[in-house]
mmCIF entry with sequence, helices, sheets and N, C-alpha, C, O atoms, coordinates in Angstrom:
data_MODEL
# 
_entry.id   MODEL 
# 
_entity.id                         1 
_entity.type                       polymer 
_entity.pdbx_number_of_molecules   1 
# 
_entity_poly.entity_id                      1 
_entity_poly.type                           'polypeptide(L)' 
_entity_poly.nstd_linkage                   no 
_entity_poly.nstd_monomer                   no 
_entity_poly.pdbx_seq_one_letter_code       
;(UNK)(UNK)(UNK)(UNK)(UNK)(UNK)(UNK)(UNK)(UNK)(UNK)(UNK)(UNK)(UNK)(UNK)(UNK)(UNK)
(UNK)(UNK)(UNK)(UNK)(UNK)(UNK)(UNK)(UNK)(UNK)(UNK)(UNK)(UNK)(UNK)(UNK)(UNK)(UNK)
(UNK)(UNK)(UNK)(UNK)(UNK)(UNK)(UNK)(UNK)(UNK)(UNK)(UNK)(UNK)(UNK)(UNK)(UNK)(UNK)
(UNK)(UNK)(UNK)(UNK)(UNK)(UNK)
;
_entity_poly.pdbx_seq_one_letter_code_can   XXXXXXXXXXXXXXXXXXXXXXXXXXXXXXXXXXXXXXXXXXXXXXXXXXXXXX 
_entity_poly.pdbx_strand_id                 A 
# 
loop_
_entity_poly_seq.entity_id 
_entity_poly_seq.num 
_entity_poly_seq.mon_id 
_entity_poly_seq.hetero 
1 1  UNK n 
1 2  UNK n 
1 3  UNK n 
1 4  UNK n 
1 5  UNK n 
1 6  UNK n 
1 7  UNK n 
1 8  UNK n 
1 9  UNK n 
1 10 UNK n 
1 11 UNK n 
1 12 UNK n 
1 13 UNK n 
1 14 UNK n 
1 15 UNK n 
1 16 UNK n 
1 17 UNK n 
1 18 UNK n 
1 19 UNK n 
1 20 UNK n 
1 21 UNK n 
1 22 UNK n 
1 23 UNK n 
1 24 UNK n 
1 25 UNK n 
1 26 UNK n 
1 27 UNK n 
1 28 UNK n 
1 29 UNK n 
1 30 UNK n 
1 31 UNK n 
1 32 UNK n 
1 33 UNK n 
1 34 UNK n 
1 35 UNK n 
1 36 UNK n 
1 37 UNK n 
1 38 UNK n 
1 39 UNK n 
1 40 UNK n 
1 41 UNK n 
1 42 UNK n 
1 43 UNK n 
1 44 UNK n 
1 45 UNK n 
1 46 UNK n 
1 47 UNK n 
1 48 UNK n 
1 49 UNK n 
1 50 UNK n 
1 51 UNK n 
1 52 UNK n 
1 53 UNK n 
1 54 UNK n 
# 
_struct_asym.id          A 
_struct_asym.entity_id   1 
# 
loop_
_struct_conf.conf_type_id 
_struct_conf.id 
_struct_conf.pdbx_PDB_helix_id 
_struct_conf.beg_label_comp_id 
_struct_conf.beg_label_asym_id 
_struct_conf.beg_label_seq_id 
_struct_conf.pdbx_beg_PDB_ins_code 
_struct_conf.end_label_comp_id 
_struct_conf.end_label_asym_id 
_struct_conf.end_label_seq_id 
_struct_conf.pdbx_end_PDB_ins_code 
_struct_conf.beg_auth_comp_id 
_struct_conf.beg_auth_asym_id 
_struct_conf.beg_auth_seq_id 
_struct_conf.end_auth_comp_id 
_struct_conf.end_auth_asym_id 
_struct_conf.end_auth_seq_id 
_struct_conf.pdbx_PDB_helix_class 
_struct_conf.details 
_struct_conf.pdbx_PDB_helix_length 
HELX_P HELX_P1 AA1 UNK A 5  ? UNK A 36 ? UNK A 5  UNK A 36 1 ? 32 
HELX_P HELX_P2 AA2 UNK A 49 ? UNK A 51 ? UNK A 49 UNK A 51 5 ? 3  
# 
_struct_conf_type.id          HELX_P 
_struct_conf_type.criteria    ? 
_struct_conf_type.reference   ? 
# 
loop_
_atom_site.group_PDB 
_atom_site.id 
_atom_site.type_symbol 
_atom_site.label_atom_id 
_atom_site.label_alt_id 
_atom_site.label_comp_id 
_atom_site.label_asym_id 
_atom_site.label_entity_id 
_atom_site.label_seq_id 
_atom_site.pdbx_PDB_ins_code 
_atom_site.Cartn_x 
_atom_site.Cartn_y 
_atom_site.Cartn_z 
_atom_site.occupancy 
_atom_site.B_iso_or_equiv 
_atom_site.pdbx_formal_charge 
_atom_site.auth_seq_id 
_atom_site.auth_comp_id 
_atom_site.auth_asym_id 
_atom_site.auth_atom_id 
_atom_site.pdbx_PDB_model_num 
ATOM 1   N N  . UNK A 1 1  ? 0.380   27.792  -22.375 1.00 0.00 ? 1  UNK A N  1 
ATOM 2   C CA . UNK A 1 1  ? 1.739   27.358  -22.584 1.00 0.00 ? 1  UNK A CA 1 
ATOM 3   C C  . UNK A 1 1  ? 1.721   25.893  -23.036 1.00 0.00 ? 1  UNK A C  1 
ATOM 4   O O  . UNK A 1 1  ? 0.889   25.123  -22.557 1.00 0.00 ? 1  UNK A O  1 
ATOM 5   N N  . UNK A 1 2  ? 2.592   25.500  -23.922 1.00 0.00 ? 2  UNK A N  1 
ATOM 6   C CA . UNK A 1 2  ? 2.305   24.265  -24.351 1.00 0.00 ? 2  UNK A CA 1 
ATOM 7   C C  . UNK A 1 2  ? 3.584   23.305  -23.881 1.00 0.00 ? 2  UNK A C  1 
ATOM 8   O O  . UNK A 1 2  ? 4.690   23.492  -23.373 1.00 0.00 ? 2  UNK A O  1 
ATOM 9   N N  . UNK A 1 3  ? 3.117   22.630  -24.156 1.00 0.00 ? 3  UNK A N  1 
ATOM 10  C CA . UNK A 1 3  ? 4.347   21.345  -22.890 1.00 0.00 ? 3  UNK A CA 1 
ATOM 11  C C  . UNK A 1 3  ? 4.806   20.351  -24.369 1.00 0.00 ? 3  UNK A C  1 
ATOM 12  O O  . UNK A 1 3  ? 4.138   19.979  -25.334 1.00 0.00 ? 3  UNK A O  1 
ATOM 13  N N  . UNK A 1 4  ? 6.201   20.166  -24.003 1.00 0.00 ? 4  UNK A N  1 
ATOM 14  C CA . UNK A 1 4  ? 6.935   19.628  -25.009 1.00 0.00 ? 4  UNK A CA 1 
ATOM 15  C C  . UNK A 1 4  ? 6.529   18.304  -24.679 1.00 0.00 ? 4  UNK A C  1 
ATOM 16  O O  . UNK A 1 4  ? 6.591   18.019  -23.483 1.00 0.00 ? 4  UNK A O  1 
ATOM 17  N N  . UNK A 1 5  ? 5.966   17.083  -25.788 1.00 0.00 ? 5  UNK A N  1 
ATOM 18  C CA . UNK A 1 5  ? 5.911   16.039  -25.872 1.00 0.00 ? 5  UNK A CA 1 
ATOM 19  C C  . UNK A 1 5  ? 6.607   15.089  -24.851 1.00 0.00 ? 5  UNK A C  1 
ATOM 20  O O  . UNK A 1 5  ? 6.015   14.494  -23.950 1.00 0.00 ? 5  UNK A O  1 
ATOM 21  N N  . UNK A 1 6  ? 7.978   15.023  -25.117 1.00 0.00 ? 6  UNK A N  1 
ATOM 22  C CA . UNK A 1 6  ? 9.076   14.338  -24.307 1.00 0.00 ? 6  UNK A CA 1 
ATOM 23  C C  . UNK A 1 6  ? 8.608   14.380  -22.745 1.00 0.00 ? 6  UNK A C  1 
ATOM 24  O O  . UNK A 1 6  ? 8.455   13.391  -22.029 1.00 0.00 ? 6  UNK A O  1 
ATOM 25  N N  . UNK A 1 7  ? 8.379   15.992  -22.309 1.00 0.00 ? 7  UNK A N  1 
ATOM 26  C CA . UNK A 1 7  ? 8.139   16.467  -21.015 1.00 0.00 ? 7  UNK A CA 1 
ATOM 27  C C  . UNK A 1 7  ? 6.801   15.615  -20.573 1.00 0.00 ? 7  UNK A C  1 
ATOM 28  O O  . UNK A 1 7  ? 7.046   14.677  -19.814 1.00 0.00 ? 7  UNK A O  1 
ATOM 29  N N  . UNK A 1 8  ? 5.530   15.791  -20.908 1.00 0.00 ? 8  UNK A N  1 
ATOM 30  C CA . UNK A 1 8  ? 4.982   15.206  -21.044 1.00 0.00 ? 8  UNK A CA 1 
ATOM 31  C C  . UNK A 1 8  ? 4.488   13.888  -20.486 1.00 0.00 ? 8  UNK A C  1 
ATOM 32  O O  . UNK A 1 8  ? 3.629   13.595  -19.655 1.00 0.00 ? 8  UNK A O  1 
ATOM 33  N N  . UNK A 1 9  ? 5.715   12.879  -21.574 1.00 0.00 ? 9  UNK A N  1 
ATOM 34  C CA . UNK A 1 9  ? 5.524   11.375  -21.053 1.00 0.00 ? 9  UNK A CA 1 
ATOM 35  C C  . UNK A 1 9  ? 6.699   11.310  -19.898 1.00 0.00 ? 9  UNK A C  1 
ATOM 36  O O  . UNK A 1 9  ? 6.894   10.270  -19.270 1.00 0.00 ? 9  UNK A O  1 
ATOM 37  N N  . UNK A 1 10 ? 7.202   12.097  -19.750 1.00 0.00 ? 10 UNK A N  1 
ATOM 38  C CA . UNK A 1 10 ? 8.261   11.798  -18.355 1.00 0.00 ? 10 UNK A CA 1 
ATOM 39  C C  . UNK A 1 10 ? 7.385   11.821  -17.158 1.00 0.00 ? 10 UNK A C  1 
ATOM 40  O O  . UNK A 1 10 ? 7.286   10.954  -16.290 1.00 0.00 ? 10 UNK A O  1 
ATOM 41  N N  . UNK A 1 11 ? 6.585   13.289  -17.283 1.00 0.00 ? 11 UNK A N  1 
ATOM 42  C CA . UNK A 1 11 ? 5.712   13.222  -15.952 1.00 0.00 ? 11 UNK A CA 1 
ATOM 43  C C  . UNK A 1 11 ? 4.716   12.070  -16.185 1.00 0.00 ? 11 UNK A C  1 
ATOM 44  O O  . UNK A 1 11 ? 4.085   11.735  -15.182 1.00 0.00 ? 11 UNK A O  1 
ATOM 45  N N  . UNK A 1 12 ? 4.578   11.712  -16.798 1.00 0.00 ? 12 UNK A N  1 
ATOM 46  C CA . UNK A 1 12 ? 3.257   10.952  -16.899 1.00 0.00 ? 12 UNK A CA 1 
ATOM 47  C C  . UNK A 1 12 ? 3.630   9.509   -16.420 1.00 0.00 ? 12 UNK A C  1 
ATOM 48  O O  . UNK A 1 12 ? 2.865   8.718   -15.867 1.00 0.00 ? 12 UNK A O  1 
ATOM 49  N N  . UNK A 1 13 ? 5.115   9.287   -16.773 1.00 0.00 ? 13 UNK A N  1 
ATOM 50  C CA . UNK A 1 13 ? 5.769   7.788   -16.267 1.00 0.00 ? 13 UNK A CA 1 
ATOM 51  C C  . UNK A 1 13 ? 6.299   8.122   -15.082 1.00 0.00 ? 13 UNK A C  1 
ATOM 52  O O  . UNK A 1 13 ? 6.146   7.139   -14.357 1.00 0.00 ? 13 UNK A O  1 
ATOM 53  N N  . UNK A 1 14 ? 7.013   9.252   -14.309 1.00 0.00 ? 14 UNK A N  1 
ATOM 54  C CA . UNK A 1 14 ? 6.718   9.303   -13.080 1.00 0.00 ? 14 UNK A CA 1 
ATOM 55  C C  . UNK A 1 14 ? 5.661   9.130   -12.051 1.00 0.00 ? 14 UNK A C  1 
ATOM 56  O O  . UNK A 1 14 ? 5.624   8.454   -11.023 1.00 0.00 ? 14 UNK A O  1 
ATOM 57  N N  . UNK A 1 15 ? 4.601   10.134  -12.758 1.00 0.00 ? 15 UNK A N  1 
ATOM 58  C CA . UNK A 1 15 ? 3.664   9.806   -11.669 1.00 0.00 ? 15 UNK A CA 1 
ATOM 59  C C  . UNK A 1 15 ? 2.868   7.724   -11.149 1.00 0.00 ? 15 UNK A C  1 
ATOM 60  O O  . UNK A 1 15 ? 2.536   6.969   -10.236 1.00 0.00 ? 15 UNK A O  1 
ATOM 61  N N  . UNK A 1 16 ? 2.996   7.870   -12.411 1.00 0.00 ? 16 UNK A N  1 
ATOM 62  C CA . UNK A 1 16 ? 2.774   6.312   -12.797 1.00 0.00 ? 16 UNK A CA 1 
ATOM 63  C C  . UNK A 1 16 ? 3.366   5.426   -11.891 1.00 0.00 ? 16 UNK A C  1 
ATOM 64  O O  . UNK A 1 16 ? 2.902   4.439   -11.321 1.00 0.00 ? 16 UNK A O  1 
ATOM 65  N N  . UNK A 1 17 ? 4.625   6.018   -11.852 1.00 0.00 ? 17 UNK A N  1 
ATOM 66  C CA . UNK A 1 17 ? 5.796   5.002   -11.254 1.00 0.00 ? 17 UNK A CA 1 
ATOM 67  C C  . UNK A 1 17 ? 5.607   5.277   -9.589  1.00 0.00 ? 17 UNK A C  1 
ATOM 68  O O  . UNK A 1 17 ? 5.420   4.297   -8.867  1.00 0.00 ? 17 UNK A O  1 
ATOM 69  N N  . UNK A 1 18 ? 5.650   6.324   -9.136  1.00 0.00 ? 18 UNK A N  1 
ATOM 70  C CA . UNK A 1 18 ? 5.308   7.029   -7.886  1.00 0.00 ? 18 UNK A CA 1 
ATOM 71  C C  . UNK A 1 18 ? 3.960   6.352   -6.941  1.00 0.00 ? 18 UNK A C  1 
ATOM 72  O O  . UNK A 1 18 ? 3.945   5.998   -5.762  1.00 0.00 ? 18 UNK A O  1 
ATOM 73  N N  . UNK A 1 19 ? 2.947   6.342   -7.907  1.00 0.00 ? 19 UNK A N  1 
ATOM 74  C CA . UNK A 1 19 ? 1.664   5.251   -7.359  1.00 0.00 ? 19 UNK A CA 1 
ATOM 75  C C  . UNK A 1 19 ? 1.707   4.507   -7.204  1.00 0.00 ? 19 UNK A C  1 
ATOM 76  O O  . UNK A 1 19 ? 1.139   4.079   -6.200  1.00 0.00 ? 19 UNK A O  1 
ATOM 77  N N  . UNK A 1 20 ? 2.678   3.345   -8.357  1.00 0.00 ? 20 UNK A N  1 
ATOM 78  C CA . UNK A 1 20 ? 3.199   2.027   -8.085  1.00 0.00 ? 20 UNK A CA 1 
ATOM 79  C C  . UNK A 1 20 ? 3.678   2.070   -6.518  1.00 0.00 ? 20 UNK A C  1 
ATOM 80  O O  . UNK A 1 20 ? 3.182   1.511   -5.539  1.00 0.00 ? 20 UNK A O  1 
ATOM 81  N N  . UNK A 1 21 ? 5.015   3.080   -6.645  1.00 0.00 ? 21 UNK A N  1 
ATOM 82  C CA . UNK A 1 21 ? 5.735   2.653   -5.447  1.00 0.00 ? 21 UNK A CA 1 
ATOM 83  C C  . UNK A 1 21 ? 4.933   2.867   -4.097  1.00 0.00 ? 21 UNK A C  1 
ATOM 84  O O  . UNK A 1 21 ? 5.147   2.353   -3.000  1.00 0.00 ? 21 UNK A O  1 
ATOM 85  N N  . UNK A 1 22 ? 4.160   3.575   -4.396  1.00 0.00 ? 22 UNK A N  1 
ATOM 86  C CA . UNK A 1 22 ? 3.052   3.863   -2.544  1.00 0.00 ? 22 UNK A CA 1 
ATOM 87  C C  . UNK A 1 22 ? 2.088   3.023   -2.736  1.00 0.00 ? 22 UNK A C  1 
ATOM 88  O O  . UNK A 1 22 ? 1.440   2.841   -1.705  1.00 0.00 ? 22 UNK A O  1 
ATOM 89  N N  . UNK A 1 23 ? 1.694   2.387   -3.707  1.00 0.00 ? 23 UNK A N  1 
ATOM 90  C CA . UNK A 1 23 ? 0.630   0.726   -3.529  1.00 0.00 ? 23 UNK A CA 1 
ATOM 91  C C  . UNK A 1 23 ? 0.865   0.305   -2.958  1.00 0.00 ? 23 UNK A C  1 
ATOM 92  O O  . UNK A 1 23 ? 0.410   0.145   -1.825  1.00 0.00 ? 23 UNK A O  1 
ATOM 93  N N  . UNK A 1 24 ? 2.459   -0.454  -3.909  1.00 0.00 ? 24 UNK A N  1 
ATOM 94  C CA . UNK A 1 24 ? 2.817   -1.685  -3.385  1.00 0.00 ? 24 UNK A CA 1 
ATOM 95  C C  . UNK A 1 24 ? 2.657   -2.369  -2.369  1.00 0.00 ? 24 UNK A C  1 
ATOM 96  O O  . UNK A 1 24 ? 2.051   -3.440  -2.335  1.00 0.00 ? 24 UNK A O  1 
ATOM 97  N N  . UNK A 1 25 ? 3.284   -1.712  -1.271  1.00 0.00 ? 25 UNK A N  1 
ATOM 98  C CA . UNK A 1 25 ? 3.268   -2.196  0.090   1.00 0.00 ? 25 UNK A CA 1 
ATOM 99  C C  . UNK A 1 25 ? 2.065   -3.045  0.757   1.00 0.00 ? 25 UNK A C  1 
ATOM 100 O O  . UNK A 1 25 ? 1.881   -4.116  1.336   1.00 0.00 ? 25 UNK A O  1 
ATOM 101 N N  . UNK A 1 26 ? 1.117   -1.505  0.161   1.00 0.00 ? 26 UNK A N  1 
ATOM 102 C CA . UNK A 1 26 ? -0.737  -1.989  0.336   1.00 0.00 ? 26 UNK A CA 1 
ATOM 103 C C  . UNK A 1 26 ? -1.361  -3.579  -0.583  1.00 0.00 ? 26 UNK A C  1 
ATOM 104 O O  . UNK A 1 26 ? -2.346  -4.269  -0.321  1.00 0.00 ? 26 UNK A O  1 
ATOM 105 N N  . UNK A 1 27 ? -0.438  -3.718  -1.569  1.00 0.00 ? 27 UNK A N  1 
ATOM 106 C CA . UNK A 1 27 ? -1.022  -4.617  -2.495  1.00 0.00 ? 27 UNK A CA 1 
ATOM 107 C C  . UNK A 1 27 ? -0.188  -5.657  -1.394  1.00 0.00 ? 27 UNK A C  1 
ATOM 108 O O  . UNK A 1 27 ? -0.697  -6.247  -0.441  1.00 0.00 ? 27 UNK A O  1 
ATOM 109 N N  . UNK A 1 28 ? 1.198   -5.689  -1.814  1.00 0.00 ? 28 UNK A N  1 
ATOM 110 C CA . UNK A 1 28 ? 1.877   -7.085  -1.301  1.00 0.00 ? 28 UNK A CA 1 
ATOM 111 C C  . UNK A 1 28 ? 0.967   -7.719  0.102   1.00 0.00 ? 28 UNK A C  1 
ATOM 112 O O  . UNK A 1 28 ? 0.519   -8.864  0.161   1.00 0.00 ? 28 UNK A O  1 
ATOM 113 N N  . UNK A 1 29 ? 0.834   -6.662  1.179   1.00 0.00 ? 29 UNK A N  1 
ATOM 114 C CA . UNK A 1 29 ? -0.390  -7.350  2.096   1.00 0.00 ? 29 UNK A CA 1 
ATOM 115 C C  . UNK A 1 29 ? -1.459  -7.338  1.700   1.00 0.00 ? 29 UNK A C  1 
ATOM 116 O O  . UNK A 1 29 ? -2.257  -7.675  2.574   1.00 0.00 ? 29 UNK A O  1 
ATOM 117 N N  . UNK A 1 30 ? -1.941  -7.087  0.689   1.00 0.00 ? 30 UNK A N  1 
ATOM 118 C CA . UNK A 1 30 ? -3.110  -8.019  0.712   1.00 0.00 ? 30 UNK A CA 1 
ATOM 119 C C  . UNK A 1 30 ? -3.280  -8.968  0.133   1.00 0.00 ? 30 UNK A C  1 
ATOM 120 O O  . UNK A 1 30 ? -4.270  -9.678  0.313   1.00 0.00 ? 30 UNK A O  1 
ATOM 121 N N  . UNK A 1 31 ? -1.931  -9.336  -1.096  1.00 0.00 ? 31 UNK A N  1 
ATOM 122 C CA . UNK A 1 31 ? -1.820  -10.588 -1.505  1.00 0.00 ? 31 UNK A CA 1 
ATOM 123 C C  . UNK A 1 31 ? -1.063  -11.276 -0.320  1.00 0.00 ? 31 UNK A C  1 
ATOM 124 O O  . UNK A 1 31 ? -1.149  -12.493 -0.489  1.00 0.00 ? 31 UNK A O  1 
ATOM 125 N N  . UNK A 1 32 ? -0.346  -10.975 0.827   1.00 0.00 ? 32 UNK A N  1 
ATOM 126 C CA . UNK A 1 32 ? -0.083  -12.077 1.622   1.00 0.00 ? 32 UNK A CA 1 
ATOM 127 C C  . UNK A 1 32 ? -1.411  -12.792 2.569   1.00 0.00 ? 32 UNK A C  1 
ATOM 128 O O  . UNK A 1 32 ? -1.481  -13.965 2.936   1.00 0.00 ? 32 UNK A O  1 
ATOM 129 N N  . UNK A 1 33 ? -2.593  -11.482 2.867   1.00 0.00 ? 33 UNK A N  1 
ATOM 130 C CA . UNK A 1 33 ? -3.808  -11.968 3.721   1.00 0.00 ? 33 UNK A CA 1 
ATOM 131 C C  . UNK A 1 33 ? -4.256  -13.324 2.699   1.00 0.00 ? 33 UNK A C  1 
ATOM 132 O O  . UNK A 1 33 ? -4.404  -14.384 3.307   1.00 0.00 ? 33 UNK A O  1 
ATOM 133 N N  . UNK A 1 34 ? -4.420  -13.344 1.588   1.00 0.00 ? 34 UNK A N  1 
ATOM 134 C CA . UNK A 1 34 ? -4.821  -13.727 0.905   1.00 0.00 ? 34 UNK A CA 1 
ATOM 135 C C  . UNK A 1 34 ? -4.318  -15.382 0.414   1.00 0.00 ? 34 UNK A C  1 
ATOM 136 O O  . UNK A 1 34 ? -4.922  -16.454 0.383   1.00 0.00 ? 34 UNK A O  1 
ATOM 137 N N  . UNK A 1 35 ? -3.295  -15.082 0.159   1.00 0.00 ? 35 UNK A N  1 
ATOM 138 C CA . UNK A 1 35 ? -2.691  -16.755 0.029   1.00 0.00 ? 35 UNK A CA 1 
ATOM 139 C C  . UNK A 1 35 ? -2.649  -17.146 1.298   1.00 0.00 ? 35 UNK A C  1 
ATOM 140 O O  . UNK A 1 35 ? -3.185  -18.209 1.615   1.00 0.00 ? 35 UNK A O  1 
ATOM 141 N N  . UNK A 1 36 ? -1.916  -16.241 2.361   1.00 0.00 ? 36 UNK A N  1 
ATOM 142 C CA . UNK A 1 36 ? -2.210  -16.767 3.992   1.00 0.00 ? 36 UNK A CA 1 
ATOM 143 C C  . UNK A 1 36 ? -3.148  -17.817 4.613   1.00 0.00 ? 36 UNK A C  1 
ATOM 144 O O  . UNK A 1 36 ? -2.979  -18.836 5.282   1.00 0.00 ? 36 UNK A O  1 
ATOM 145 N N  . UNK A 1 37 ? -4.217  -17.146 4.112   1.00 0.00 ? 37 UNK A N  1 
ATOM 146 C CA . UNK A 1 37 ? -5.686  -17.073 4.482   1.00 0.00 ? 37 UNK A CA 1 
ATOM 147 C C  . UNK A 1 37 ? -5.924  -16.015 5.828   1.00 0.00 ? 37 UNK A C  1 
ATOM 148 O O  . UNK A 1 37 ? -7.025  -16.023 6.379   1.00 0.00 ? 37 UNK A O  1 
ATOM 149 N N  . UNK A 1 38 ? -5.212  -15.425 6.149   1.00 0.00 ? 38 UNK A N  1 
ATOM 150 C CA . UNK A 1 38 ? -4.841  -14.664 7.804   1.00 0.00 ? 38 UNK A CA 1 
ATOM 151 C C  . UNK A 1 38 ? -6.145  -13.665 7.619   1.00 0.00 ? 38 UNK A C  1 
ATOM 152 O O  . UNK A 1 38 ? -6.407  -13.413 6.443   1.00 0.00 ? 38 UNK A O  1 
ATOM 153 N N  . UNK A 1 39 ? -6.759  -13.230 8.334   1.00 0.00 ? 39 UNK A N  1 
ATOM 154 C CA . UNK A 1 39 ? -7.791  -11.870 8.420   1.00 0.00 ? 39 UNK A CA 1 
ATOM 155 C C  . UNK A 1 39 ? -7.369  -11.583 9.726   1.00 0.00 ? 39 UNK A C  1 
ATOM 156 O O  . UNK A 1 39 ? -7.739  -12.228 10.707  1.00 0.00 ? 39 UNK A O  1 
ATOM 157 N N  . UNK A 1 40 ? -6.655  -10.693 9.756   1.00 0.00 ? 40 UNK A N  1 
ATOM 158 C CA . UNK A 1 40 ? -6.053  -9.952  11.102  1.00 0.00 ? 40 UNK A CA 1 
ATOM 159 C C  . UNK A 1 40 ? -7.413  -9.034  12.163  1.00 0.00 ? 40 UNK A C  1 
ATOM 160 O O  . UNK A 1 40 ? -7.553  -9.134  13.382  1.00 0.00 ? 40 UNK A O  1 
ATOM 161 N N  . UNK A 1 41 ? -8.295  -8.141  11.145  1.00 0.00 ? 41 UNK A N  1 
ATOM 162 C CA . UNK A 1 41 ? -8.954  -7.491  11.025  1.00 0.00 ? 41 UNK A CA 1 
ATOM 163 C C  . UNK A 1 41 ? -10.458 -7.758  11.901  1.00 0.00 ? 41 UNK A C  1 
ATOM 164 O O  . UNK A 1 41 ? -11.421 -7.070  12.240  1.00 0.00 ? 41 UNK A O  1 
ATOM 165 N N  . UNK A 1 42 ? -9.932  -9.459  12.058  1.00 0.00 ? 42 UNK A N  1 
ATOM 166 C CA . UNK A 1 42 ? -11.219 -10.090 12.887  1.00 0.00 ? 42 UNK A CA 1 
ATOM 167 C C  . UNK A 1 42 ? -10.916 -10.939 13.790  1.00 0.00 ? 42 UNK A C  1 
ATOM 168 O O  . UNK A 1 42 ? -11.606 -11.872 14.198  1.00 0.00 ? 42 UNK A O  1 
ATOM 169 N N  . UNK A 1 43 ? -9.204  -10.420 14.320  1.00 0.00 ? 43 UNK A N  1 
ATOM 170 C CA . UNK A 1 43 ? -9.100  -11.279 15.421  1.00 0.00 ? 43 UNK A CA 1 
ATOM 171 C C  . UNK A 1 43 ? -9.209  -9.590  16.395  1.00 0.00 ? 43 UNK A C  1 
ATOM 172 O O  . UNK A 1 43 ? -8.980  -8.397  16.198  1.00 0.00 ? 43 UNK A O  1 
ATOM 173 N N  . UNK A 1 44 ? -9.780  -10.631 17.642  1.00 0.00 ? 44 UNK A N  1 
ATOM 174 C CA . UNK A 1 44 ? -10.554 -9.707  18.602  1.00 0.00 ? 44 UNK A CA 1 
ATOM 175 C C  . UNK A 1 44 ? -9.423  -9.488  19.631  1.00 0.00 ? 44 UNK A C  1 
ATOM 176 O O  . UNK A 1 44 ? -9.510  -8.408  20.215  1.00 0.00 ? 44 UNK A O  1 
ATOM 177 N N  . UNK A 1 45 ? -8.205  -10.405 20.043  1.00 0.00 ? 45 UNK A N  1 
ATOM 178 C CA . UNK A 1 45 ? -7.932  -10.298 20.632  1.00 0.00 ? 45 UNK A CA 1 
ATOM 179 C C  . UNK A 1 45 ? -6.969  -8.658  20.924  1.00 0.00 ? 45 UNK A C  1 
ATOM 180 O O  . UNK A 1 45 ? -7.102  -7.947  19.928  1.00 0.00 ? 45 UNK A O  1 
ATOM 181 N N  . UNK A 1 46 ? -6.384  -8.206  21.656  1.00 0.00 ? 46 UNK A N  1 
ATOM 182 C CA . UNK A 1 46 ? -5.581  -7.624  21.906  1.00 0.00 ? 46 UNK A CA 1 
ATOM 183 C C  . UNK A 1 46 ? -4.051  -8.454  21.498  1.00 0.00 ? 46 UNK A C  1 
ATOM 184 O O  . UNK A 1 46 ? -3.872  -9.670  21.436  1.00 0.00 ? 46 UNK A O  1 
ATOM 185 N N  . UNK A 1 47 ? -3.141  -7.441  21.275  1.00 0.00 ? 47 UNK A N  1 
ATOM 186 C CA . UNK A 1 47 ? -2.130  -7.994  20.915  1.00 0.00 ? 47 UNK A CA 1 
ATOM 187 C C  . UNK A 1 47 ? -1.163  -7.207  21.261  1.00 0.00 ? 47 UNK A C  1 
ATOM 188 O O  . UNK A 1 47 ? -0.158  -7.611  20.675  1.00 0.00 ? 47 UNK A O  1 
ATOM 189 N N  . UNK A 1 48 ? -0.800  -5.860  22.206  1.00 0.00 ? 48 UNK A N  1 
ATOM 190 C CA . UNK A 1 48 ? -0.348  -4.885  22.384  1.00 0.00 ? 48 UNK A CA 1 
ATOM 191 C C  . UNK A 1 48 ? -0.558  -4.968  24.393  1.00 0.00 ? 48 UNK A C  1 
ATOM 192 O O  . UNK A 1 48 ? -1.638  -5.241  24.918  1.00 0.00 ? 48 UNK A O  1 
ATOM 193 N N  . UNK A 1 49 ? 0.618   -4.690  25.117  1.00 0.00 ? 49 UNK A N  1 
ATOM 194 C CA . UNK A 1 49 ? 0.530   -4.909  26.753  1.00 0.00 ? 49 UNK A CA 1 
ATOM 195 C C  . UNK A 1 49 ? -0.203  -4.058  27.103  1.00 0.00 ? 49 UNK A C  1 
ATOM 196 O O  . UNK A 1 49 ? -1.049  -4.372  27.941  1.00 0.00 ? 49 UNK A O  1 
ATOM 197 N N  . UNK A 1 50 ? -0.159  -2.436  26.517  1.00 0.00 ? 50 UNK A N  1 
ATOM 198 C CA . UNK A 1 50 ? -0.367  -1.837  27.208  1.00 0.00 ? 50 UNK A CA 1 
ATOM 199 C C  . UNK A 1 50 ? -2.148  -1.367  27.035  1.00 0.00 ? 50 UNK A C  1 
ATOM 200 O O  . UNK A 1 50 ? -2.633  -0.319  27.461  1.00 0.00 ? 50 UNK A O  1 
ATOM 201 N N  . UNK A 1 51 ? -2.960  -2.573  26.225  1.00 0.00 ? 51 UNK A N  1 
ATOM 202 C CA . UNK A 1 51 ? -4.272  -2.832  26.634  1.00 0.00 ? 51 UNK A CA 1 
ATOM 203 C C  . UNK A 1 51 ? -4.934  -3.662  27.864  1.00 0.00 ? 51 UNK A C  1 
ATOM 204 O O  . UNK A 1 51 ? -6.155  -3.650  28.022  1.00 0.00 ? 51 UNK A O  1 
ATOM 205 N N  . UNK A 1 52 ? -4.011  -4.428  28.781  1.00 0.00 ? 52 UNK A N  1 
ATOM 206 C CA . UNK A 1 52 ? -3.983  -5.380  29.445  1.00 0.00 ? 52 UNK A CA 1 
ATOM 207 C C  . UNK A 1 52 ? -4.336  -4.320  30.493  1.00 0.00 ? 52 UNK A C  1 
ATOM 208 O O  . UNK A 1 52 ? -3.802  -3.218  30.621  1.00 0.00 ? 52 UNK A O  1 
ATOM 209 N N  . UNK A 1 53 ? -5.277  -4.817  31.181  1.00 0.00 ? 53 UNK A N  1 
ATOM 210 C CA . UNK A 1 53 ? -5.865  -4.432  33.007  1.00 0.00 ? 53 UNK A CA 1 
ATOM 211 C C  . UNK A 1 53 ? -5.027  -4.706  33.729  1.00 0.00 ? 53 UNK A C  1 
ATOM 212 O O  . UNK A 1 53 ? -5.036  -5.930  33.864  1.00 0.00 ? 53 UNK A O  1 
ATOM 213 N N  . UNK A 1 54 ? -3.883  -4.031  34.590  1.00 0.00 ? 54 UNK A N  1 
ATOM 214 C CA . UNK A 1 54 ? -3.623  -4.614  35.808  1.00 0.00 ? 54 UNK A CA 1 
ATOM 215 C C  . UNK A 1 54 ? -4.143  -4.434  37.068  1.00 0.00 ? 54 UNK A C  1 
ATOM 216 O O  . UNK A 1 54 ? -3.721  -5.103  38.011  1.00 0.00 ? 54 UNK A O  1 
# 
């Protein structure tokens, strides 16, 4: 079956657009670690109560 041109570049700029939008998020933090300087990833501490010993 052959796919009409038009059809085509629609899916093709959706999907396009679709990846953009589920990056982003991933990109914007890692350009904020980045100008930050922050590495979250290597702080050791706990940061959450319900790791705390009582």
């Amino acid at each position: 079956m052959k796919m009409e041109e038009a059809t085509r570049k629609r899916i093709i700029r959706n999907v396009l657009l679709s990846l953009l939008i589920y990056a982003l998020p991933v990109l914007l933090m890692f350009l904020t670690f980045y100008l930050t300087g922050q590495k979250p990833w290597k702080d050791k501490t706990p940061n959450n109560k319900s790791s705390i010993n009582h």
